[in-house]
KOLNU-8277 format. One record per residue (C-alpha): residue number from 0; x negated, y, z; residue in three letters. Coordinates in nm, 4 decimals, always signed. Last residue first. Layout:
BEGIN
[NUM [X Y Z] ALA] ...
END
This chain:
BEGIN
[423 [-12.7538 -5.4142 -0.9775] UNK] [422 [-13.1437 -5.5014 -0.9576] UNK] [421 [-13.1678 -5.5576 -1.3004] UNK] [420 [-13.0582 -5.1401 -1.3302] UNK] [419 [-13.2727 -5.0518 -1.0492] UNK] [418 [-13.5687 -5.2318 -1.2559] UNK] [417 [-13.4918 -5.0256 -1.5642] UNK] [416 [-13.4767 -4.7546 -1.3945] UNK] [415 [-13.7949 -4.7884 -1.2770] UNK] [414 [-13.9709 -4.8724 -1.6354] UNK] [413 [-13.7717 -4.5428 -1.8207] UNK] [412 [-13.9664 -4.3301 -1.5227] UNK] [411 [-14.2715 -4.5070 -1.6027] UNK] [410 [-14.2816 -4.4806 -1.9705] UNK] [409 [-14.1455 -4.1251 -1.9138] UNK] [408 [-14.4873 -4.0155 -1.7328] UNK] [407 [-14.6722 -4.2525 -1.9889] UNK] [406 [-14.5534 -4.0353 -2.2656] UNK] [405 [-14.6331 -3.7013 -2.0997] UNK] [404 [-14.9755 -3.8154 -1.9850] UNK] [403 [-15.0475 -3.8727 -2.3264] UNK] [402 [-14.8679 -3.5509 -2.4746] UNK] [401 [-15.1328 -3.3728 -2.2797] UNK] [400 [-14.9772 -3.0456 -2.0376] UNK] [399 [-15.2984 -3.1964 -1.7343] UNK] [398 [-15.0136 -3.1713 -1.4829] UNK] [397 [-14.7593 -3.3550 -1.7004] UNK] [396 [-14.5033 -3.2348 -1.9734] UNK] [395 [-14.1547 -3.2962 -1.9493] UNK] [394 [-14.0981 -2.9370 -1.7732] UNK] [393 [-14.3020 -2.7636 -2.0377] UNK] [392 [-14.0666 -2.9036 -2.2673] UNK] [391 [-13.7682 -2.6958 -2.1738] UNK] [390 [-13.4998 -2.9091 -2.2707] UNK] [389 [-13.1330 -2.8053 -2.3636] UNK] [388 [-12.8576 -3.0262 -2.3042] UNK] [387 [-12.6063 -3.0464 -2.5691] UNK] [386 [-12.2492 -2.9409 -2.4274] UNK] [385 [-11.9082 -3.1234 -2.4066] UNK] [384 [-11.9838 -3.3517 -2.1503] UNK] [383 [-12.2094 -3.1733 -1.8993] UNK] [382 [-12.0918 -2.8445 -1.9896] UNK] [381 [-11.7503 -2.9501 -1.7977] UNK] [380 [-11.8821 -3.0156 -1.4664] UNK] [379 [-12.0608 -2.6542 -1.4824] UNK] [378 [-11.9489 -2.4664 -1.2047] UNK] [377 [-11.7972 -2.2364 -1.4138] UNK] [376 [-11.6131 -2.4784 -1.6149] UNK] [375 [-11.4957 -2.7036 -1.3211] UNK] [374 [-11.3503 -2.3456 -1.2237] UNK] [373 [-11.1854 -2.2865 -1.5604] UNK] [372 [-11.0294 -2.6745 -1.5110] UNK] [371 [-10.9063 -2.5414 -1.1896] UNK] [370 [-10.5894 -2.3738 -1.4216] UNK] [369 [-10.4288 -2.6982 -1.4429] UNK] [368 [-10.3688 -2.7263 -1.1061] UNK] [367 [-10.3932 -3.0351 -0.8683] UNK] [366 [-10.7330 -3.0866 -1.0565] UNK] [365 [-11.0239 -3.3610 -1.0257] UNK] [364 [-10.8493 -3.7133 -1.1064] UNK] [363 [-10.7441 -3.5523 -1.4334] UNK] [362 [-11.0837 -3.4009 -1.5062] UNK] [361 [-11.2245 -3.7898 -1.4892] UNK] [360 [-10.9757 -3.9407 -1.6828] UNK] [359 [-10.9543 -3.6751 -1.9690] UNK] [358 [-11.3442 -3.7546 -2.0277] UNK] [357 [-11.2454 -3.8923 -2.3052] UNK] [356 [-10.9774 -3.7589 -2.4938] UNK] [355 [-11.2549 -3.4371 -2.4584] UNK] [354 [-11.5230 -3.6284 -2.6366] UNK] [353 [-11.4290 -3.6161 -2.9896] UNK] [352 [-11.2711 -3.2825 -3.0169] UNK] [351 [-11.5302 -3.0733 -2.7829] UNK] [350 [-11.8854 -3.2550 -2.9573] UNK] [349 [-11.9166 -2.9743 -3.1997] UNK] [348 [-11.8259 -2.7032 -2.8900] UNK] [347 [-11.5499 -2.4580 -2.9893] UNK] [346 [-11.3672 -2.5297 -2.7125] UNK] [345 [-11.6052 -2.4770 -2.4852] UNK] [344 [-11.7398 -2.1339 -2.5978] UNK] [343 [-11.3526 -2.0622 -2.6323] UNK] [342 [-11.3345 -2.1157 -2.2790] UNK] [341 [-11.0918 -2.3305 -2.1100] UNK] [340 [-10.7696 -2.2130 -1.9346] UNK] [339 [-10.5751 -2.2802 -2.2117] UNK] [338 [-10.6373 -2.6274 -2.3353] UNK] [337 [-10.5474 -2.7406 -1.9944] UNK] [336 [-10.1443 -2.8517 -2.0045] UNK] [335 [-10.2418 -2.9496 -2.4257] UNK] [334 [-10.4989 -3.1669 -2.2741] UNK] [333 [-10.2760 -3.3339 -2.0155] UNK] [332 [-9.9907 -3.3782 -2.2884] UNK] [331 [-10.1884 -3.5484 -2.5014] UNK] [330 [-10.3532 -3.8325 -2.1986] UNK] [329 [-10.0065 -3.8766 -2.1149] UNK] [328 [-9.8740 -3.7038 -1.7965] UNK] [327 [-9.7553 -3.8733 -1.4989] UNK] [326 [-10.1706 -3.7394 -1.3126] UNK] [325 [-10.0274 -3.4481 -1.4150] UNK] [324 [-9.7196 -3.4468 -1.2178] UNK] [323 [-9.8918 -3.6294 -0.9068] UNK] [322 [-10.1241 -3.3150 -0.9116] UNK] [321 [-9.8353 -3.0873 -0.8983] UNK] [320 [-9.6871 -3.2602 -0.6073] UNK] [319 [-10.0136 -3.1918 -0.4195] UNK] [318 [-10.0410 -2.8558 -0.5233] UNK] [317 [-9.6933 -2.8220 -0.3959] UNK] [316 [-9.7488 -2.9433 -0.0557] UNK] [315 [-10.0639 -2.7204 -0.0218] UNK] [314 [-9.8535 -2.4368 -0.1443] UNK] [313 [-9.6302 -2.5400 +0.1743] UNK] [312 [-9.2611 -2.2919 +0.1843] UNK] [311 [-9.1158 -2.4245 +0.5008] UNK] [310 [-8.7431 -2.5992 +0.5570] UNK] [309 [-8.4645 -2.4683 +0.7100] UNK] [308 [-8.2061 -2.6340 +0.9124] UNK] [307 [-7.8650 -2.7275 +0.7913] UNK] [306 [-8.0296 -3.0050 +0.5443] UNK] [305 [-7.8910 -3.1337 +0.2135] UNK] [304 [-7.8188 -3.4528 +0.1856] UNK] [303 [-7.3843 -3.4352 +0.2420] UNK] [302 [-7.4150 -3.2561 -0.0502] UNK] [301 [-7.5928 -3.5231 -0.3174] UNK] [300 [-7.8472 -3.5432 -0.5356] UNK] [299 [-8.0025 -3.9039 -0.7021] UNK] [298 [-7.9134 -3.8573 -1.0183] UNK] [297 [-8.0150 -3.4886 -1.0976] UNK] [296 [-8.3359 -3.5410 -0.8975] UNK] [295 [-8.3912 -3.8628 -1.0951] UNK] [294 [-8.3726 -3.6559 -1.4351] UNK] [293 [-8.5988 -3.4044 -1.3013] UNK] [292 [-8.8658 -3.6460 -1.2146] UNK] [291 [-8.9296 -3.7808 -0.8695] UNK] [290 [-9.1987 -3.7304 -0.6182] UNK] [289 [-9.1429 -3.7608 -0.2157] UNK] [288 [-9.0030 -4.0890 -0.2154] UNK] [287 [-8.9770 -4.2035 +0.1450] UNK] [286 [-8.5890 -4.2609 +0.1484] UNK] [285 [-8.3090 -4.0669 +0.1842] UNK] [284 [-8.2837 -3.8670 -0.0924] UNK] [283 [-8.4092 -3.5547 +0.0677] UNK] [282 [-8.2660 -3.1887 +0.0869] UNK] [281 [-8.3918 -2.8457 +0.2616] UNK] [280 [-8.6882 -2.8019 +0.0637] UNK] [279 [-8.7214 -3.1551 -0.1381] UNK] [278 [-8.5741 -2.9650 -0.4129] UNK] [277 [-8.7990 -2.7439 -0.4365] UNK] [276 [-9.1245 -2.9188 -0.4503] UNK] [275 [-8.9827 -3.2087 -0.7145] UNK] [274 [-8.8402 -2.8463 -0.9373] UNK] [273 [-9.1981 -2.7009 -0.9243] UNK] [272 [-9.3340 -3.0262 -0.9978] UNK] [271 [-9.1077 -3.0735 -1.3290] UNK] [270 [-9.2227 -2.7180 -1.4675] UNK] [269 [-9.5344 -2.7951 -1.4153] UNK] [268 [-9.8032 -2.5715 -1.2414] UNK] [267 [-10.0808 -2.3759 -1.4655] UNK] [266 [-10.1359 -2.0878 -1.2855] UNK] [265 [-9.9038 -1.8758 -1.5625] UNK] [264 [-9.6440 -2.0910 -1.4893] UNK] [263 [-9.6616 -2.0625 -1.0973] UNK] [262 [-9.6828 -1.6618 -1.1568] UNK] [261 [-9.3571 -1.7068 -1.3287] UNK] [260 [-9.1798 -1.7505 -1.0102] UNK] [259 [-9.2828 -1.4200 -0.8953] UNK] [258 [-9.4400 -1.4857 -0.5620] UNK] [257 [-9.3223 -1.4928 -0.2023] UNK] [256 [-9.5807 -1.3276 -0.0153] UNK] [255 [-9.4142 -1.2353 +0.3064] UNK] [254 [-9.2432 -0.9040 +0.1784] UNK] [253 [-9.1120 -1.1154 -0.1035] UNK] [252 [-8.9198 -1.2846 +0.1394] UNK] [251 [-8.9332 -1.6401 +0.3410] UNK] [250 [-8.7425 -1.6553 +0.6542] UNK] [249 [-8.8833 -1.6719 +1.0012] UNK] [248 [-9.1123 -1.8488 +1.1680] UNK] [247 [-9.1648 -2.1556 +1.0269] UNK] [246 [-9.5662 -2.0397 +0.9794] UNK] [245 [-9.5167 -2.1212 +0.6073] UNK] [244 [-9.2480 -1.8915 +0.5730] UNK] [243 [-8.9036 -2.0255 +0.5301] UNK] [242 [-8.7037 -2.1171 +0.2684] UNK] [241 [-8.3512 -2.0868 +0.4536] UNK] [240 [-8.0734 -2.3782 +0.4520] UNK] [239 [-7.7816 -2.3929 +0.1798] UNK] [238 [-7.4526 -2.3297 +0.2721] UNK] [237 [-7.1997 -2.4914 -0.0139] UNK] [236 [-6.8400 -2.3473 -0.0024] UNK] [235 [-6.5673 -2.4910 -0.1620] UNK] [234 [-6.3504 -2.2392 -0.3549] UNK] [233 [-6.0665 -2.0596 -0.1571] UNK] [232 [-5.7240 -2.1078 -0.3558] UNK] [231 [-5.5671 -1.7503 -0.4031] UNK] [230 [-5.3126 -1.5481 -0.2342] UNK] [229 [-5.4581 -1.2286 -0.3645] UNK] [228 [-5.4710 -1.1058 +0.0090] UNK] [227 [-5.5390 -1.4483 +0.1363] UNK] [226 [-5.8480 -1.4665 -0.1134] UNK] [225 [-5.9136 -1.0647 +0.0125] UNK] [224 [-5.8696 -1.2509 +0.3938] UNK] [223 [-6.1139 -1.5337 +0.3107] UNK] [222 [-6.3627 -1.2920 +0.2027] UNK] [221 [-6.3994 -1.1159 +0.4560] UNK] [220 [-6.3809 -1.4092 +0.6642] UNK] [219 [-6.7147 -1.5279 +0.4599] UNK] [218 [-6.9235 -1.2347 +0.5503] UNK] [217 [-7.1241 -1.4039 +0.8599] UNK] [216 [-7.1995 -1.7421 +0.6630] UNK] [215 [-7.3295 -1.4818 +0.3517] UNK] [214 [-7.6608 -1.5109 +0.5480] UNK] [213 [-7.6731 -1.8755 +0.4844] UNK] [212 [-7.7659 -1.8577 +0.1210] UNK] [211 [-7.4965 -1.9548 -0.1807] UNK] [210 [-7.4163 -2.2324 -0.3575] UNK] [209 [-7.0253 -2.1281 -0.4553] UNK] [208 [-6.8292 -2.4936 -0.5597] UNK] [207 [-6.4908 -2.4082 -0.7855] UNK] [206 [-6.5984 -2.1427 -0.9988] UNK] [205 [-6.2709 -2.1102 -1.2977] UNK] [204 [-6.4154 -1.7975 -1.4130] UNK] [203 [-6.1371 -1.5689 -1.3713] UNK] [202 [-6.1212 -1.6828 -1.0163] UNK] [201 [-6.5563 -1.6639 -0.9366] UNK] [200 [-6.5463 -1.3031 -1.1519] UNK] [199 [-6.2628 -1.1499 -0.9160] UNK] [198 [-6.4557 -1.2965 -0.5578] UNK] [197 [-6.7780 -1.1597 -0.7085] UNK] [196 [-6.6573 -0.8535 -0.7672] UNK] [195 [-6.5251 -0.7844 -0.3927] UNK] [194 [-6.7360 -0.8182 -0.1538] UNK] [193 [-7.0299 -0.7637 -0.3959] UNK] [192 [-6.8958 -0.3839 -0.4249] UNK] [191 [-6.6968 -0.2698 -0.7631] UNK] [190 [-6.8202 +0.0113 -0.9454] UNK] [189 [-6.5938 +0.3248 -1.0226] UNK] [188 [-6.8578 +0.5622 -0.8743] UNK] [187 [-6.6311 +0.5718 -0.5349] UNK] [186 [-6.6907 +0.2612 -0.4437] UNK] [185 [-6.4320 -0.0726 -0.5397] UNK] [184 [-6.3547 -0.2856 -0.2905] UNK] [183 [-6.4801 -0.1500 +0.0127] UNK] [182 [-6.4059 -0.3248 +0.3768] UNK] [181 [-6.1231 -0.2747 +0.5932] UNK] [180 [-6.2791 -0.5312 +0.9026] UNK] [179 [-6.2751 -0.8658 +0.9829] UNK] [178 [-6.5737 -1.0412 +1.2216] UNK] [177 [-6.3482 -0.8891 +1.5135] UNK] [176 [-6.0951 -1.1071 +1.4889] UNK] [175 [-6.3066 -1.4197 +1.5606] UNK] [174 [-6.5099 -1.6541 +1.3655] UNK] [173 [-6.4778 -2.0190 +1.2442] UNK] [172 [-6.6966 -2.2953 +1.0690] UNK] [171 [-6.6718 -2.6673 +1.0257] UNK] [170 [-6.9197 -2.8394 +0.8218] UNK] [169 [-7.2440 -2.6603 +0.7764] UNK] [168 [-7.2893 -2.8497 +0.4273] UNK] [167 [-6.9778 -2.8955 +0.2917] UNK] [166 [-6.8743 -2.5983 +0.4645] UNK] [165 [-6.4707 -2.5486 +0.6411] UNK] [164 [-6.2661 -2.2637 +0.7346] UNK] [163 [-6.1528 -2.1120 +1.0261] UNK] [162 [-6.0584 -1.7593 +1.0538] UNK] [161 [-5.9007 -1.5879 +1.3811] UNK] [160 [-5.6387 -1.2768 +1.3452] UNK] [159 [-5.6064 -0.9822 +1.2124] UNK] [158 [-5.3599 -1.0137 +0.9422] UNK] [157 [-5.2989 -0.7395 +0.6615] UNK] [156 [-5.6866 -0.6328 +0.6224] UNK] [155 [-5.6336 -0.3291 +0.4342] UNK] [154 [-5.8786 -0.3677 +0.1348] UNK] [153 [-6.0661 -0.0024 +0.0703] UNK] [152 [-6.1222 +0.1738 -0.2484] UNK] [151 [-6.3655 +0.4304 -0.2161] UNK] [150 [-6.1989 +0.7638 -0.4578] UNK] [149 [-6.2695 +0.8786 -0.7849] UNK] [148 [-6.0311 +0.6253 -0.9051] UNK] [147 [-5.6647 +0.6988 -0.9244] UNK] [146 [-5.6164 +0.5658 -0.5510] UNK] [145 [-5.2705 +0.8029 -0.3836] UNK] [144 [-5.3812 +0.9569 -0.0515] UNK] [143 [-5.3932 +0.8125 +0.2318] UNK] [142 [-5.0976 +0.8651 +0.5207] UNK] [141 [-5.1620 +0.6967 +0.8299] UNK] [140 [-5.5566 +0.7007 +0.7572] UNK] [139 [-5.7201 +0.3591 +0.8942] UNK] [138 [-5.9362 +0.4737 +1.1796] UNK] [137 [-5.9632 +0.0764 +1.4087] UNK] [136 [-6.0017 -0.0746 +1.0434] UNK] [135 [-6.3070 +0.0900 +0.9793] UNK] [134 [-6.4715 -0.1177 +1.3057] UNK] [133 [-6.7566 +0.0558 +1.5292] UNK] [132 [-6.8247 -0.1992 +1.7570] UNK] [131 [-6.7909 -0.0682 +2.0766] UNK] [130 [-7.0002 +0.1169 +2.3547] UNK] [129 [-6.7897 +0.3758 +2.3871] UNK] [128 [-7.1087 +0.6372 +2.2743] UNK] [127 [-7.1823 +0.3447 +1.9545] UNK] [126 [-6.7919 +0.4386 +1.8897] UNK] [125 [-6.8141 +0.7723 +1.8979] UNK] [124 [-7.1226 +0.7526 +1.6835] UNK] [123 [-6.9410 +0.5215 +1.4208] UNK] [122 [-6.6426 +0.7766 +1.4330] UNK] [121 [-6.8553 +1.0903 +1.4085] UNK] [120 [-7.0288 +0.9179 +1.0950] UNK] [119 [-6.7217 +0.8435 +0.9170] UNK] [118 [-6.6315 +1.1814 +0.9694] UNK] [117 [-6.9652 +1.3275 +0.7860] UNK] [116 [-6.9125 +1.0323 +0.5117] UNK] [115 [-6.6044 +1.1692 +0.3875] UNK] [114 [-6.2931 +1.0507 +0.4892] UNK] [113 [-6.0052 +0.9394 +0.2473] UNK] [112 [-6.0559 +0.5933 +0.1532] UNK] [111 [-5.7814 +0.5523 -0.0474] UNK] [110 [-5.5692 +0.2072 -0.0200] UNK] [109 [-5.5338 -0.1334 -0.0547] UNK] [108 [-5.3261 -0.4583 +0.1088] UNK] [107 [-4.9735 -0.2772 +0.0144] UNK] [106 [-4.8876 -0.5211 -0.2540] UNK] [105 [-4.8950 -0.2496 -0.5231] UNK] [104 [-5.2444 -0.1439 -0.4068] UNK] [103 [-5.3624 -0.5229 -0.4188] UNK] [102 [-5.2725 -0.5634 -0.7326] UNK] [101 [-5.4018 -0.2176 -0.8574] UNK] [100 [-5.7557 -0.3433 -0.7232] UNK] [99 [-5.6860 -0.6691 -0.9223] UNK] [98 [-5.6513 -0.4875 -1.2324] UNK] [97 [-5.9023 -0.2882 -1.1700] UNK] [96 [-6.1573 -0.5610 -1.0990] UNK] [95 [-6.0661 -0.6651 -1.4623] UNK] [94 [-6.0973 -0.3233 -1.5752] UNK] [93 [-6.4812 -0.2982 -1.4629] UNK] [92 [-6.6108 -0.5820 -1.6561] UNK] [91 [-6.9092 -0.4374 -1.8380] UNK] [90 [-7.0873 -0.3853 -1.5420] UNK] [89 [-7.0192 -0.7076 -1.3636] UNK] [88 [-7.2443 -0.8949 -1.7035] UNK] [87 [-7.1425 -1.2048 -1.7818] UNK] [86 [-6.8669 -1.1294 -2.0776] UNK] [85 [-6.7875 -1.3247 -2.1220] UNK] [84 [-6.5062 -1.5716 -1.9577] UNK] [83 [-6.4685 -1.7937 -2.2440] UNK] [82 [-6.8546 -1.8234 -2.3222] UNK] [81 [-7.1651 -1.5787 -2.4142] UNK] [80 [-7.4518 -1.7119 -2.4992] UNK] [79 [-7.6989 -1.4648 -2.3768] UNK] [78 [-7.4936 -1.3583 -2.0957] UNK] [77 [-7.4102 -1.6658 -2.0105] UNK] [76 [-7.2272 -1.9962 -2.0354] UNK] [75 [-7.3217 -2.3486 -2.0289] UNK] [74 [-7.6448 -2.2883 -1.8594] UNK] [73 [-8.0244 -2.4319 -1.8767] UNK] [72 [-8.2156 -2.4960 -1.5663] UNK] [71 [-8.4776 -2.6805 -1.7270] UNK] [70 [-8.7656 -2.4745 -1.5145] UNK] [69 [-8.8677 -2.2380 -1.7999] UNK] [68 [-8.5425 -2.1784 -1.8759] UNK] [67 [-8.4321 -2.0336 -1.5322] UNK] [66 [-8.7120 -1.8223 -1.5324] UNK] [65 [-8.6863 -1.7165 -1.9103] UNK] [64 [-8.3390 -1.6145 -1.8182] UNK] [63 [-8.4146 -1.4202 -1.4925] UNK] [62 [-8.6908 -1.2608 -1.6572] UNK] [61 [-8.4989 -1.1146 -1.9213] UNK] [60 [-8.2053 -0.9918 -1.6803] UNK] [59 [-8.4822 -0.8326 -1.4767] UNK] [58 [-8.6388 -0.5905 -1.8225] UNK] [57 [-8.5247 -0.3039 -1.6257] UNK] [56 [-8.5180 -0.3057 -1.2490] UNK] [55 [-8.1722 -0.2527 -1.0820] UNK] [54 [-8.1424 -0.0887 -0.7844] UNK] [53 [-7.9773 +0.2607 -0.8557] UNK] [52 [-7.7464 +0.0453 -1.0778] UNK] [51 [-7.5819 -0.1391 -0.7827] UNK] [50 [-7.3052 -0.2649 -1.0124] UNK] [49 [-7.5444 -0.5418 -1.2264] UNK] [48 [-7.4102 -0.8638 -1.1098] UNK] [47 [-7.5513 -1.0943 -1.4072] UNK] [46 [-7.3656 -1.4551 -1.3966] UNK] [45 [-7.5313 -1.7844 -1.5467] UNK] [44 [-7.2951 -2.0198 -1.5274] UNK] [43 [-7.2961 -2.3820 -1.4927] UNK] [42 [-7.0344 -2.6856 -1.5927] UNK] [41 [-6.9468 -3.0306 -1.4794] UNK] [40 [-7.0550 -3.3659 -1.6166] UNK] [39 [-7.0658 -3.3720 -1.2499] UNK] [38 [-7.4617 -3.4176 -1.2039] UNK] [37 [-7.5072 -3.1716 -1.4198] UNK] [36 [-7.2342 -2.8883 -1.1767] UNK] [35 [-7.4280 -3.0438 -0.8863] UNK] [34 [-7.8016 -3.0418 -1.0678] UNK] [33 [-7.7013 -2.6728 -1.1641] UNK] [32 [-7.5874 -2.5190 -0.8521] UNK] [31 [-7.8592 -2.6983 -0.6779] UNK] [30 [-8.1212 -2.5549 -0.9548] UNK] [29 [-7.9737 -2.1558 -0.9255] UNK] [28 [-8.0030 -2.1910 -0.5089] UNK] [27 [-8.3694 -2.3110 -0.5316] UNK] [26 [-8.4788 -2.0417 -0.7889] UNK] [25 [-8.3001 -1.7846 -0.5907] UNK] [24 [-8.5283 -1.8661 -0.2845] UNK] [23 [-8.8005 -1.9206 -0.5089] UNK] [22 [-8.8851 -1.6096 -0.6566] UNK] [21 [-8.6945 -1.3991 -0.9001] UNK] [20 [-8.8427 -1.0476 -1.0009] UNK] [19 [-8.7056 -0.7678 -0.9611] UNK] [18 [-8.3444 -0.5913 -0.8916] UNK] [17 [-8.1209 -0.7677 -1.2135] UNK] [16 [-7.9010 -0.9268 -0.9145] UNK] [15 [-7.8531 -1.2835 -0.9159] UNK] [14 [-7.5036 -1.5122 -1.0088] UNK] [13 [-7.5873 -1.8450 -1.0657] UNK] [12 [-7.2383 -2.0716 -1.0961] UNK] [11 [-7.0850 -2.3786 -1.0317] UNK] [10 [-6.7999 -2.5719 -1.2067] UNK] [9 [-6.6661 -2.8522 -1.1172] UNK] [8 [-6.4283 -3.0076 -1.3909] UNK] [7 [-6.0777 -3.1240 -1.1474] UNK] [6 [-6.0158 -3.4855 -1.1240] UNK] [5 [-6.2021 -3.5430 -0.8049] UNK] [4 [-5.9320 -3.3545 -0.6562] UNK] [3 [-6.0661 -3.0047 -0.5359] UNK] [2 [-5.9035 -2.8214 -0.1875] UNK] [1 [-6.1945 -3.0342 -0.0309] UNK] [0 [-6.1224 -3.2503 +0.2855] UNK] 
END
């Protein structure tokens, strides 16, 4: 059972980090959020969490959007568009997380980190000499000093006990004591950590289902015991499985050849295969349909579909998808998906505008991308159709080079087919 009555507006969010490019893992996360929240009559947020600065790679943010927008995925709120909660951007909402911080200092649940990173060192080697886990928690200062800022900000985990809580797509989850520890809420720059900012901006935003990857399944008691802390409802959870490499051998990363999403674009794939391909990794409708417009996606998804395990990243597959995408297209729409991967030499041909509606059929049942029309180009499929042959007449002519053994040469050659052609 959800803590969410049917009644109440779900509202998901997208919340990346402005530290590259965004390639399909994000992608994937971003469009479940969004077909749920869609599917809901609910609403989606785009979220910015820009507090590691020493990370962050200008001109991200702008990428992110025209990612996101590229695909369909179009927000309620944002950064661009602002909304109730703006703004969308972690950076410029430092005295909320204050607030909270204070909060949780009146309470007794927060205090001054004290040490400096040469004694936390000594007590993560003593620790790794003991043979233990080193744990924060196990050094907590008797006495810290009073937080006005220029200090780490640590939560004081109040209860240490077992946490259970539940997945809509893992199901039932727990871990042990020792998975809780006195983690950083705010560092000592005045930034807030993940940990804690997105916990602040997912209240104050109203976030009731988090799509998120399975390597946050190990951080979730910490953040069950800061929602305990602020003694505030936990949102539902939504574990979604790994992209993995092609090989299924481990997960996918940019390290492994995942691409800038935009690179797709720029190939020539459709917007609407992309989003077919990734939604069928790590969720199916149930049946053997394997392509299916946007709109049906939206319709037909549901939680309990998606998968635990992970599912491989396939170019092949996608190509394949792609090409039942623009074999969908109309006849217009297929040219103006081409038009720019063809030469201006072609496109400038007298016979390009009346024969190119034409021969549509026949490059449409040759491409899976659009961008192979440049290679039917090269090899010369293309010139066929939309360029006059030129003759060298020294090739028509016969052995003897007379115009009257020319003629009778063709004569006979226009005589044969002419009998294969009864023949059929």
């Amino acid at each position: 059972m959800g803590i969410f009555s049917k009644k109440q507006k779900i509202v998901t969010r997208f919340a990346p980090s402005p530290t590259g490019f965004l390639h399909v893992g994000g992608v994937r996360t971003a469009l479940f959020a969004w077909a749920y929240a869609k599917q809901n009559n609910g609403k989606f947020i785009l979220r910015v969490e820009d507090t590691d600065k020493e990370r962050e790679v200008e001109g991200s943010v702008e990428h992110i959007m025209e990612s996101l927008k590229w695909l369909g995925i179009i927000w309620d709120e944002g950064p661009d568009i602002g909304g109730p909660s703006a703004p969308y951007f972690q950076s410029k909402r430092l005295e909320n997380y204050k607030k909270y911080a204070r909060i949780l200092v009146e309470k007794g649940l927060a205090y001054a980190d004290p040490y400096t990173e040469g004694e936390l060192e000594k007590f993560r080697k003593t620790a790794e000499e003991e043979h233990k886990a080193f744990l924060y928690r196990d050094h907590r200062p008797e006495n810290p000093p009073v937080w006005d800022g220029a200090q780490a900000l640590r939560l004081k985990v109040s209860q240490i006990k077992s946490y259970e809580w539940h997945d809509l797509v893992r199901g039932d989850l727990k871990a042990g004591p020792e998975a809780l520890d006195d983690f950083i809420l705010i560092k000592s720059d005045g930034y807030p950590t993940y940990n804690f900012a997105h916990i602040i901006d997912d209240l104050e935003m109203g976030v009731t289902h988090i799509f998120r990857a399975d390597e946050f399944i190990s951080s979730t008691p910490k953040f069950l015991s800061l929602y305990d802390a602020l003694d505030i409802k936990r949102p539902e959870f939504v574990t979604l499985p790994p992209i993995m490499t092609p090989d299924g051998k481990k997960k996918l990363g940019k390290r492994d050849g995942a691409k800038d999403i935009l690179e797709y674009r720029k190939e020539g794939y459709l917007a609407s295969a992309m989003v077919n391909f990734l939604a069928f990794i790590g969720w199916n409708p149930g049946d053997e349909k394997e392509v299916l417009t946007v709109q049906e996606f939206v319709s037909l998804f549901k939680l309990e579909q998606i998968h635990k395990a992970g599912g491989r990243f396939n170019e092949e597959k996608l190509k394949w998808v792609n090409r039942e995408h623009l074999l969908m297209l109309s006849d217009d729409d297929f040219k103006a998906s081409i038009e720019k991967y063809l030469s201006n030499a072609i496109k400038n041909s007298p016979l390009y505008h009346s024969i190119i509606t034409k021969i549509i059929p026949v490059i449409k049942d040759r491409v899976s991308v659009a961008c192979e029309v440049g290679d039917m180009e090269t090899s010369g499929e293309l010139s066929y159709f939309l360029q006059k042959p030129t003759i060298e007449t020294e090739k028509l002519l016969g052995k003897d080079n007379s115009k009257e053994s020319t003629k009778i040469h063709i004569e006979k050659i226009v005589e044969i087919l002419g009998k294969i052609s009864e023949n059929d």
